[in-house]
C-alpha positions in Angstrom: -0.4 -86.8 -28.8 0.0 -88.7 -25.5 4.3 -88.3 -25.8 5.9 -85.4 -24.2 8.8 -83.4 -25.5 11.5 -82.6 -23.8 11.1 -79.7 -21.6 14.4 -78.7 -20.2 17.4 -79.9 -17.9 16.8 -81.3 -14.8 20.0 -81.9 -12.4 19.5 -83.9 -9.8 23.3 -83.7 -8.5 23.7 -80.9 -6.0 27.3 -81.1 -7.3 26.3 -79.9 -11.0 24.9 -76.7 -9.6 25.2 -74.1 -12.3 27.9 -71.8 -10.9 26.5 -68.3 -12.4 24.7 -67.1 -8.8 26.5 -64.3 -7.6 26.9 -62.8 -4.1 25.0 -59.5 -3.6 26.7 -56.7 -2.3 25.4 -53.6 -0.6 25.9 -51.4 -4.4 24.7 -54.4 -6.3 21.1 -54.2 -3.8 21.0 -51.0 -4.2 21.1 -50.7 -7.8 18.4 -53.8 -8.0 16.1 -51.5 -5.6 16.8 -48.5 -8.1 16.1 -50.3 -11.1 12.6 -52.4 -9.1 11.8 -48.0 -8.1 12.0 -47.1 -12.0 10.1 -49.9 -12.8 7.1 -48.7 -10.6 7.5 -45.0 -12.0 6.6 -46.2 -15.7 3.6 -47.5 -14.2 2.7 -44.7 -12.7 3.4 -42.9 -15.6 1.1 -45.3 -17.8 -1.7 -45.1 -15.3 -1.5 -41.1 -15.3 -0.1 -39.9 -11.6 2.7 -37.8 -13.1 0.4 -36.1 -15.9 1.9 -36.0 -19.3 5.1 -35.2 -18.5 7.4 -38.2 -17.3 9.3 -37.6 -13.6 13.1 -37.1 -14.2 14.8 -40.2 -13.0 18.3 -39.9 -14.2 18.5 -43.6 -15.0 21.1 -43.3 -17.8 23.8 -41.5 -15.2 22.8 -43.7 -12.6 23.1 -47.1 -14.5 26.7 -45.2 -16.3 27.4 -45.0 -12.8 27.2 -48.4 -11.3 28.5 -49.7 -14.2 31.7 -47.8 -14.2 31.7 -48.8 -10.1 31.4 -52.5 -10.7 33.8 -53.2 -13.5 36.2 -51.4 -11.5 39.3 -54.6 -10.6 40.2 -53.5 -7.2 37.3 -51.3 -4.9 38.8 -49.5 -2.2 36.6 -48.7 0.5 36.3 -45.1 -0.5 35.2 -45.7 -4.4 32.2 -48.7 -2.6 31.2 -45.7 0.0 31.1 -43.5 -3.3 29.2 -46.0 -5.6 26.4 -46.2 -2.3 26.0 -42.9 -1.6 24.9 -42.6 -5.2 22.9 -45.5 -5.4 21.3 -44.6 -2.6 20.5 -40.6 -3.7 18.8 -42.2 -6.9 16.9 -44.1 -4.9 15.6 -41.9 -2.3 14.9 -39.9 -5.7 13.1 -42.3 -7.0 10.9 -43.4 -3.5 10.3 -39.4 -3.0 8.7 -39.6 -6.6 6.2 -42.3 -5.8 5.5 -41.4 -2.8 4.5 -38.1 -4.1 1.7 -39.4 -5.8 -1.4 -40.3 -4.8 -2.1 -43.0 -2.7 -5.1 -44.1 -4.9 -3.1 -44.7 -8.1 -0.1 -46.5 -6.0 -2.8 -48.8 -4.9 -3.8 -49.5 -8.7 0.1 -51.1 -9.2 -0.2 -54.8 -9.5 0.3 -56.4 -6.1 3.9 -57.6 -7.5 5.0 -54.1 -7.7 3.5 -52.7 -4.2 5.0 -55.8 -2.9 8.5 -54.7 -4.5 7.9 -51.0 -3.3 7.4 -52.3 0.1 10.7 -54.6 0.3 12.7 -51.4 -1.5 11.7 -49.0 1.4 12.4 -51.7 4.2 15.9 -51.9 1.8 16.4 -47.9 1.8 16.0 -47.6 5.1 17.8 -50.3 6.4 20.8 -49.2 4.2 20.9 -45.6 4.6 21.1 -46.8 8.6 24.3 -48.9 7.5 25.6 -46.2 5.2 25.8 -43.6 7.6 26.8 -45.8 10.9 29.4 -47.2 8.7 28.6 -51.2 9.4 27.6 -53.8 7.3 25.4 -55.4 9.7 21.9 -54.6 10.9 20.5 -54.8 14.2 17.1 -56.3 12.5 17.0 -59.2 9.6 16.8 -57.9 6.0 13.2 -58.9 4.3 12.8 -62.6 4.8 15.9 -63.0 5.7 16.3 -65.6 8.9 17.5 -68.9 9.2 16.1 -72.5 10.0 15.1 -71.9 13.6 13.4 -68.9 12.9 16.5 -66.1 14.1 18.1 -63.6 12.5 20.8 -64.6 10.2 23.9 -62.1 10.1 25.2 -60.4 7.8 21.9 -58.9 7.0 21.6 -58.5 3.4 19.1 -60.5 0.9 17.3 -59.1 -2.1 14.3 -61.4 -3.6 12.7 -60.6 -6.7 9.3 -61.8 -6.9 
C-alpha cells in the first residue's frame, strides 16, 4: 500500500515540449466563444429560463461553417472576413439569447460558466470593434492578457478556458 503507481509523464526538458499547441486566430476565438455561449444555453435550458422549448442556436450550420473555413489550404483575406462575420452573428445570437433571460437564473450558472459569459462578452465586443475597423489590434489588452511588467501585450488576442 505505501508504493505509488505511475501517474503520468513528467518532462522536465523545456526542449521536449509537446508541439500540438496551436496559435489562436481571430475565427478560431470566435468559434471557442460560440461553442463556451452554447454551452451556457443548455444550462439555461436545464434550469428552465427558455420554458420547454429549446432557443434555436443553429450550432450544426455554424460548426459546418467553421469547419469548412478552417480546412480551407490557402485563406484569402476575404474568405477569413467571411468566416468572422459569421462567427460573430452566431455569437451575438447566442449572447442576445442569454441575456434575454432572467438575470436570476443567469446567476444560478456555476461561477465557471458566468466567469466564461463574462470573458465571451469582453471577446464580442472587443472583436466586433476589430471586425468592423478592420485591425487586428486593440487599443485595450484582451482578458488577462499583459506581459511581465504589468502592460499591455500586442497583438491583443488570448482566449483561456477555465
Amino acid at each position: 500500500m505505501g508504493e505509488h503507481e505511475n501517474e503520468g509523464t513528467l518532462i522536465l526538458d523545456a526542449t521536449c515540449a509537446p508541439q500540438n499547441i496551436r496559435f489562436p486566430t481571430d475565427v478560431s476565438v470566435l468559434n471557442e466563444a460560440r461553442l463556451n455561449t452554447e454551452e451556457i444555453i443548455d444550462e439555461l435550458h436545464g434550469i428552465g429560463a427558455f420554458g420547454s422549448k429549446k432557443p434555436r442556436t443553429y450550432r450544426q450550420v455554424a460548426k459546418n461553417q467553421y469547419n469548412g473555413f478552417s480546412k480551407a489550404r490557402k485563406k484569402s483575406k476575404k474568405m477569413i472576413r467571411k468566416a468572422m462575420r459569421q462567427q460573430l452573428g452566431y455569437l451575438r445570437r447566442n449572447l442576445k439569447m442569454i441575456h434575454a433571460t432572467d438575470k436570476k437564473l443567469r446567476e444560478e450558472l456555476s461561477a465557471k460558466l458566468q466567469e466564461r459569459l463574462s470573458v465571451v462578452e469582453v471577446l464580442y465586443a472587443q472583436q466586433k470593434e476589430m471586425f468592423e475597423k478592420g485591425t487586428h489590434c486593440q487599443s485595450e489588452p484582451a482578458v488577462g492578457e499583459t506581459n511581465r511588467k504589468g502592460k499591455a501585450k500586442c497583438p491583443c488576442r488570448v482566449w483561456r478556458q477555465g
